[in-house]
N, C-alpha and C positions, 0 to 999 in steps of 0.2 A: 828830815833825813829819810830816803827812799829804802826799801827793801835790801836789795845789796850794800848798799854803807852799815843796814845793822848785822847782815849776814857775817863782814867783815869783822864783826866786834865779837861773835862768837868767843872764838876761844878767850878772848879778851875777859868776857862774862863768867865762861863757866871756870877760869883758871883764879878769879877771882882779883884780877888788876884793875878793872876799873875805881875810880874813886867815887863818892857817894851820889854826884849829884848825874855821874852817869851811868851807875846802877840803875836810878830810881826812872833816869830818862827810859834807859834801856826795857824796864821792866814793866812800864805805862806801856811802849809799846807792843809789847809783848800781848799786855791784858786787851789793847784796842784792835789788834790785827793778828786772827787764828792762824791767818797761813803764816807767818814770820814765827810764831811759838810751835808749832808742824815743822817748819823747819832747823827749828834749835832740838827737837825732839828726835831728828832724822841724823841732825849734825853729831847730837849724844850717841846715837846709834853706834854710828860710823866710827867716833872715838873708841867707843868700849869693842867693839870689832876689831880694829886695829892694833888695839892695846891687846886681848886674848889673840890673836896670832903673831905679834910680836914675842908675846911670853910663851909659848910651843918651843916645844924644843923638838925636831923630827929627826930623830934616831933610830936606825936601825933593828930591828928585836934583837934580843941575845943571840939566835942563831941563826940570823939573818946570811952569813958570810956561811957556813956548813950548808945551809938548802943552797944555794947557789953554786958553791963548788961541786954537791954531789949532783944538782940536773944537769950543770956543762959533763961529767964523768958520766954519764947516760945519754949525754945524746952524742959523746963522744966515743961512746961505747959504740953506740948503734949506725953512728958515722961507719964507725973501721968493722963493723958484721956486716952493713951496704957493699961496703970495699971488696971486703971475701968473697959476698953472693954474687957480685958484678965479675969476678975474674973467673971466677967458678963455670960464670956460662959465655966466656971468651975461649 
């Protein structure tokens, strides 16, 4: 079996489906070829990565909605004193 057939067995491996006799294949190769256990190490990465910003929750702060309405009330402030200083020198 070449590199990407065991790449493909990953989640296979680490979810714990295989049955014994291709665990044991699975994990010879493992011992006999660094870069294929590099890449089950990279593949763990990427799971647990995925898994932590799956489980995020991005929300807003408590007064996330109050700072925003008072900077548009400020610049809508400063809009309409432009307006006045502009007609002021017409």
């Amino acid at each position: 079996m070449n590199t990407e057939e065991f790449e493909k067995q990953f989640a296979d491996y680490l979810e714990g489906t295989m049955n014994k006799e291709e665990k044991e294949q699975f994990e010879a190769a493992l011992e006999f070829n660094r870069e294929l256990k590099n890449s089950l190490k990279e593949y763990q990465t990427l799971l647990s990565i995925e898994k932590l910003l799956s489980e995020e929750k991005h929300e807003p702060g408590p007064n996330f909605t109050a700072k925003v309405m008072e900077r548009l009330d400020q610049k809508e402030s400063f809009l309409l004193g432009m307006g006045s200083w502009l007609q002021a020198l017409s």
